[in-house]
N, C-alpha and C positions, 0 to 999 in steps of 0.2 A: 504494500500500500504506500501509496505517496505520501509523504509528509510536507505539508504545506503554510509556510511562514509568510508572515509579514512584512517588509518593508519601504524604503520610498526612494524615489528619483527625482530632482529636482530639474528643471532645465530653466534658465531664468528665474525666474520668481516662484514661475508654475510647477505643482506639486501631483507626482503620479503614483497612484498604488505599484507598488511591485510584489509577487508573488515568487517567496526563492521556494521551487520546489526541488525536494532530495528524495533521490532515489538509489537503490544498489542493486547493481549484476553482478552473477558466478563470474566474474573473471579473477584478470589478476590486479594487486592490491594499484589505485591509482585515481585521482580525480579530475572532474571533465567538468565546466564549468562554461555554460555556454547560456545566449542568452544576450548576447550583443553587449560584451563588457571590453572595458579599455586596460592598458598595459596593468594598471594596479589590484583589477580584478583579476588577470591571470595569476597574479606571482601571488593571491590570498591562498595559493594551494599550500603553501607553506607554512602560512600563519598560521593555516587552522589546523593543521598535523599535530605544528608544537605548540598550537595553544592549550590543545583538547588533550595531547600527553602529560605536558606540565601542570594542567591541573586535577591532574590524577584522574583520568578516564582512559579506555582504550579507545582506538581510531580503528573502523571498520576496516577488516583485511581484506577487501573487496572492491570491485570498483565502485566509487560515488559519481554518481552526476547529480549535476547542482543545476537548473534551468532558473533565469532569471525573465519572469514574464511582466510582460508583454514583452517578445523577443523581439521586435521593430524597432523597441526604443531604445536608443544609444544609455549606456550605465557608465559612470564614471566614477574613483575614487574607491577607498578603503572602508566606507561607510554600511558595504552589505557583510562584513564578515560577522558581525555579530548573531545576523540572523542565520547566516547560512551555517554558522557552528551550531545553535542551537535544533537550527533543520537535523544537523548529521547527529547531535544526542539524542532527539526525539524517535530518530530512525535506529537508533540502536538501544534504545529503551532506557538508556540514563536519563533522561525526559518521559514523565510518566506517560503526561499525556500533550497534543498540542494545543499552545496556547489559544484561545480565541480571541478574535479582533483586538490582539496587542501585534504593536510592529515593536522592530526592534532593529536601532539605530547605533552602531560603532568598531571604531577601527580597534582590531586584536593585535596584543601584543605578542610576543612571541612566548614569554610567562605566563600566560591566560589574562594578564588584566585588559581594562578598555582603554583605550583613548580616547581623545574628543575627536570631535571633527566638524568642520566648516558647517554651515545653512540651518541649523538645528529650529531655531526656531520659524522661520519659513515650514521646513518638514513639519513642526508640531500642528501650527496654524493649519497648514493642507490636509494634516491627516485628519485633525479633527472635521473639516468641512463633507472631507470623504468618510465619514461614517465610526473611522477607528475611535473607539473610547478609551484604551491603553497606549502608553509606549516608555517602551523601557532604553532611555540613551545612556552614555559614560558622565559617573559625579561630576564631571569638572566641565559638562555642557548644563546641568541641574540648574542652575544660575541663571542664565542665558533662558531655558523654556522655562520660568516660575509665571513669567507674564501671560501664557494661554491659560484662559477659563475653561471650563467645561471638559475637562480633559485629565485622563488622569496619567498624571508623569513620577517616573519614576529612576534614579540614580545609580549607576553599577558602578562597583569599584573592577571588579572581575566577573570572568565567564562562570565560577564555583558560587557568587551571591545570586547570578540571575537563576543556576539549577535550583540552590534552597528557594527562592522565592519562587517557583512555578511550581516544584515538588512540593512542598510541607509548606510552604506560605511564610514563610518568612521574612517579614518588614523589608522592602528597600528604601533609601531617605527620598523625601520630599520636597519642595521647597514653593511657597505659595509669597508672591511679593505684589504689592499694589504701586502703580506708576506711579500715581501721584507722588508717593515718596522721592521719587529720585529725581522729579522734575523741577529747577529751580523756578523759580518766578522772576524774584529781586535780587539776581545775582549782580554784583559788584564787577565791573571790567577795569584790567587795567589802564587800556587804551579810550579814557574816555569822551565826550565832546566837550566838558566843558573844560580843558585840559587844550584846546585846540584854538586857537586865537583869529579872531575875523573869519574870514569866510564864512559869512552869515547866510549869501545866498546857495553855496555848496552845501549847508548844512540844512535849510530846508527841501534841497532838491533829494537830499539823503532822508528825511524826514517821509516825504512823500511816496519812495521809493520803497521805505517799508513799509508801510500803511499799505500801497497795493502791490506791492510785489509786483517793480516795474523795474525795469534794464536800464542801469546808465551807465554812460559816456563821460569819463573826466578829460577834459584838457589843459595842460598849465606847462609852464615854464620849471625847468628842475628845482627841487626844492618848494616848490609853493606848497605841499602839506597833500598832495592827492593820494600817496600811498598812506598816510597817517591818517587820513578821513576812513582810508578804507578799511585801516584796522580798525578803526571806533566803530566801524559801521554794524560790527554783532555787537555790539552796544544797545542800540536801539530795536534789534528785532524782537517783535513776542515771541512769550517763552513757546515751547511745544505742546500743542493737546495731544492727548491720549495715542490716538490714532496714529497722527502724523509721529510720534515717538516709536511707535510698534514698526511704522511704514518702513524708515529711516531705517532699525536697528536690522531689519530683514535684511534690506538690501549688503548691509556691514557685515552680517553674518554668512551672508552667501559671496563675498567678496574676502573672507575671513580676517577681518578689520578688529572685531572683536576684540577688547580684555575681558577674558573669564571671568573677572573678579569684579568688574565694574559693567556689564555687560547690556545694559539699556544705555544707548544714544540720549542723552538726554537735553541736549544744544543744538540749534541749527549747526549746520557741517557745514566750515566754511572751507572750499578746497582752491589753493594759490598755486595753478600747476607753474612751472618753468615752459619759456617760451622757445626750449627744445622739446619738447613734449610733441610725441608722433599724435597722427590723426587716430589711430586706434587707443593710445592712451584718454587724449581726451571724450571719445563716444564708446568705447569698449569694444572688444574683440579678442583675437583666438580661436583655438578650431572651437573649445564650448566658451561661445563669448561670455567675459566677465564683465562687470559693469566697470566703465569708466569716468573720466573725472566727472561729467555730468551729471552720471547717475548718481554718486558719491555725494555731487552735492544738490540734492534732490532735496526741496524744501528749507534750504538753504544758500550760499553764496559761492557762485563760481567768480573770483579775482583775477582778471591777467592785466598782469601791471608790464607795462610797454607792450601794448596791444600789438603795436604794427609790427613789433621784432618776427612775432608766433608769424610761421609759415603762411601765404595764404591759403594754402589747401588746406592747413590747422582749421583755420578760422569758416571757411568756408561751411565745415561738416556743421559749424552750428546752427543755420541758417533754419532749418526744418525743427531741432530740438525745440530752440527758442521760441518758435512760433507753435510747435503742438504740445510744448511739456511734457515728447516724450519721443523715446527711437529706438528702432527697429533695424538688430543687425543681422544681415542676412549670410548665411553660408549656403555649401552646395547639399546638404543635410539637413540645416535648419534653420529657422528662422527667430529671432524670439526680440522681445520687448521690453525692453526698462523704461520705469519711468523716468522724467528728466525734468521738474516742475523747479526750475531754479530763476535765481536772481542772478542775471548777468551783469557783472562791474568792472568796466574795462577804464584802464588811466593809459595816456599817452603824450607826448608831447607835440607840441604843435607844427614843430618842423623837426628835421635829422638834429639840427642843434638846439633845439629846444627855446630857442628863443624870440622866436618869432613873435609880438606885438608886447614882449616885457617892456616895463617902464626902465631898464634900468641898466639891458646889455641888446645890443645892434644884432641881429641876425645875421648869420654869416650863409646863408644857406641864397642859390641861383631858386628861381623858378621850377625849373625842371627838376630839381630834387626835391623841393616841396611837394609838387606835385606829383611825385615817384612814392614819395615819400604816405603821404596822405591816400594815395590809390591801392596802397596794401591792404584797405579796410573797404571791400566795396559797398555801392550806393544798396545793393538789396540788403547785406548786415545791416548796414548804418537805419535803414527803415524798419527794420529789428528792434531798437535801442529807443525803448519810449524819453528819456530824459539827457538830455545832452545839454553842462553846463561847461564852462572857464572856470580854470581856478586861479585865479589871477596869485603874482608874486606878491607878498607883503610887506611894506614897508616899512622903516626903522620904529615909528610913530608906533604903527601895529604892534610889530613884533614887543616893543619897549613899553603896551599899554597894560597895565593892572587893572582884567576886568572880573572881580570875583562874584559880580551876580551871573556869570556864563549861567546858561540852561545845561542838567545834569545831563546825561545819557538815560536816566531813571523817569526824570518830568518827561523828557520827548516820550521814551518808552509807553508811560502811560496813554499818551496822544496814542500813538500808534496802535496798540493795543484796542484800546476802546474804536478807532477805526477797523479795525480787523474783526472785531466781535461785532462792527454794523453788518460787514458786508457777508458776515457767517450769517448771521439771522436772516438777509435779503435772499442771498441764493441757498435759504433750506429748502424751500420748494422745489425749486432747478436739482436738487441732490435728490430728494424723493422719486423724481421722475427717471432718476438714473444720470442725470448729467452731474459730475462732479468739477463742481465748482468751489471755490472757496475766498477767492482773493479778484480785484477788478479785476486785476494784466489777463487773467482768464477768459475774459469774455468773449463770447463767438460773435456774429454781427448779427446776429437772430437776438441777440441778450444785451447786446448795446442799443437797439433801438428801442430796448421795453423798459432798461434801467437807468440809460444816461438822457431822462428827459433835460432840455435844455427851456429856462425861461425866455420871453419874447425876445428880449435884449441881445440875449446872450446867442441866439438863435441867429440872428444879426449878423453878430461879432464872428461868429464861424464860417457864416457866408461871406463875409469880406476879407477873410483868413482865406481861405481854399481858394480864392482868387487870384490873393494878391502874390500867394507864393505857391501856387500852383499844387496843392497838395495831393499825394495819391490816394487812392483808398485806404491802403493801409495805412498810412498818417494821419488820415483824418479820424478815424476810430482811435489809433492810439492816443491821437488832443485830445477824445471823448471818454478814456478810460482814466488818464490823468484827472481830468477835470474832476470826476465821477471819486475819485480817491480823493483829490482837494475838499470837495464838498462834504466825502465824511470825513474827515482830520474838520470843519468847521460844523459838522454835526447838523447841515440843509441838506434838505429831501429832495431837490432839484439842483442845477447847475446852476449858478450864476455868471456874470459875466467877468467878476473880480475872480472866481476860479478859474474860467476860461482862458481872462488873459496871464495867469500864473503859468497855468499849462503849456500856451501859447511860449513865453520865455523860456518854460525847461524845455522845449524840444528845439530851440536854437531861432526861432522866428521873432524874437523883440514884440513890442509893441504893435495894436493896429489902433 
């Protein structure tokens, strides 16, 4: 009779039952393990020999085969051995009987004990959706699945505690944790705003930016403070709900980003690649693509400081992320999806020598390198990037001014916040119908015409906007998503025309 175990496959995010079944023929002693697995599935013939010797059981002198089904779907890593030993004691009767609806998730050591292993809490979340009410992974993943409800998890140090616990029932640990705990609120930054001198208008273009989780554009002269704004900028973001905390830590875990010990994401990710960074670091890949710097900072801040350095083909791949909040990489095998809902914050300078309209040093730079120079960013990105401010140089006056009533990182935060908790409440409907929505930069053009009502005036001021500088579709929704964030940071149920033309300034258009 076949002995039939539990476990799981992840591919992306997405979570597949797997069924390891074990079976033995009269031949000679040997195991066969088929089933569509990759190099680290072959060589587990080994582990489980000396795992299941070393911990005092005999190993069938027979042939085993080990089927890992669905055999279409590609297996990968050291994460089926726990099941498929337990398959081979169940099939030789040191396992009384087989488990029901428990999987069981971990890499053998050659000793018998577990190891951890990558995605864990992804597998838990999916198994529970797919029906399994058990799962038995390694203690030092325990940590890491405490977060899924409804599910019962359970801790192995070694292959001899999962026998006692299936045989005779014997306790494995537990560990049951509530997010809230580990989600700060009013954490303290070192990097903060009011620590940051003038640039008043940089600082509510950065204000704005996280209220809607909108893309900007810094430009300034070296030195004017744009990488230092950028560090303050997780200053002001709101803390993480519930969800967005679980979403986050999946993705960490499947990328194995994880500390054991500290194991909930519990901070927007703010990821600052280097602008050597290939196109598959920053959107992810590999033959089983992993997520990259996008997905990594998913619900949080992707930084590339001297934009125009990063290759254009770097920059290009983000064209499609930025506008769906999300990407899809494709192989000759598979396909798969992470999501990619980030704040894009790019600083640059204004020409190759950075000096270009400083108060203070001549630009040395021809025409034609400016314009070399500035064409490394093309015009569809740059249509991308709802907020584009100047960080102008500061001046002795500035720099030498003692202003200790600055606004904290903590007062904006609260602005920001209570902006982010309007537009949670606006689009709970839009999430009920299955559109998830959370934040303006979201909006499709079906949902800007229903949320960004504009007052008479202000309706006006648009129309001789999209004239006077010729705007394209997608720029003119992005004035209307800005505006639409302005209005809640001012807590009005309509647009006005004083939000309009704020918006109108962060996207680089002045006054009308």
């Amino acid at each position: 009779m076949v002995v039939k175990i539990l476990s799981a496959a992840t591919i992306g995010l997405d979570v597949f039952k797997i069924e390891v079944e074990v079976d033995v023929t009269n031949s000679l002693p040997q195991i066969s393990i088929i089933g569509l697995g990759d190099t680290a599935i072959s060589e587990a013939k080994e582990r489980l020999k000396l795992a299941i010797k070393n911990s005092g059981h005999s190993f069938p002198q027979t042939k085993v085969v080990i089927n890992l089904a669905p055999a279409d779907l590609k297996k990968e890593g050291a994460a089926y051995d726990l099941a498929m030993a337990v398959g081979i004691l169940a099939k030789e009767g040191v396992i009384f009987k087989e488990p029901e609806n428990t999987a069981f998730i971990g890499e053998l050591s050659l000793d018998g004990s577990i190891k951890a292993v990558h995605g864990v809490l992804p597998i838990v979340f999916g198994l529970k959706n797919l029906g399994v009410t058990k799962v038995i992974i390694p203690y030092d993943n325990l940590k890491e699945a405490s977060f899924a409800e409804n599910i019962e998890i359970f801790g192995a140090k070694n292959l001899n505690e999962v026998v006692l616990h299936l045989n005779d029932g014997v306790s494995l640990p537990q560990i049951k944790q509530n997010i809230d705990d580990f989600i700060t609120i009013d954490k303290e930054y070192s990097a903060d705003f009011k620590y940051i001198k003038g640039q008043k208008f940089a600082k509510r273009a950065l204000e704005i930016a996280a209220a809607g989780a909108h893309n900007v554009l810094m430009a300034g002269s070296p030195g004017s403070g744009k990488t230092l704004l950028a560090k303050a900028f997780p200053s002001i973001l709101p803390p993480l709900t519930k969800d967005e905390a679980i979403e986050i830590t999946k993705i960490y875990s499947i990328a194995g980003l994880l500390d054991y010990n500290n194991p909930l994401v519990s901070e927007r990710p703010i990821r600052a690649p280097h602008h050597s960074a290939s196109a598959a670091g920053i959107i992810g890949g590999g033959s089983n693509p992993k997520p990259g710097e996008i997905t990594l900072a998913h619900r949080g801040v992707l930084f590339l400081d001297e934009m125009p350095e990063f290759p254009r083909s770097v920059l290009e791949v983000l064209r499609q992320p930025v506008e769906d909040g999300e990407v899809t990489i494709s192989r000759a095998q598979t396909s798969i999806k992470y999501p990619a809902n980030f704040i894009l914050l790019g600083a640059m300078n204004p020409c190759p020598c950075g000096f270009l309209g400083d108060k203070k040093v001549d630009c040395k730079c021809s025409d034609f390198q400016i314009t070399r120079y500035r064409n490394k960013l093309s015009g569809p990105l740059l249509d991308r990037i709802d907020i584009h401010i100047d960080v102008p140089r500061l001046d002795e006056n500035e720099l030498l001014e003692e202003t200790p009533d600055m606004e904290s990182s903590i007062e904006i935060r609260k602005r920001v916040s209570n902006a982010r908790e309007i537009q949670l409440q606006r689009y709970k409907e839009e999430r009920s119908k299955g559109v998830m929505i959370f934040t303006n930069s979201e909006l499709n053009p079906k949902l800007i015409r229903k949320y960004c009502v504009l007052e008479p005036e202000a309706k006006n001021m648009l129309k001789n906007a999209a004239s006077a500088f010729n705007l394209s579709a997608r720029g003119f929704d992005r004035i209307l998503k800005i505006s639409r964030t302005i209005a809640d940071l001012d807590n009005k149920e309509n647009i006005q025309t004083a939000h309009l033309a704020q918006a109108l300034q962060f996207r680089g258009y002045g006054s009308v």
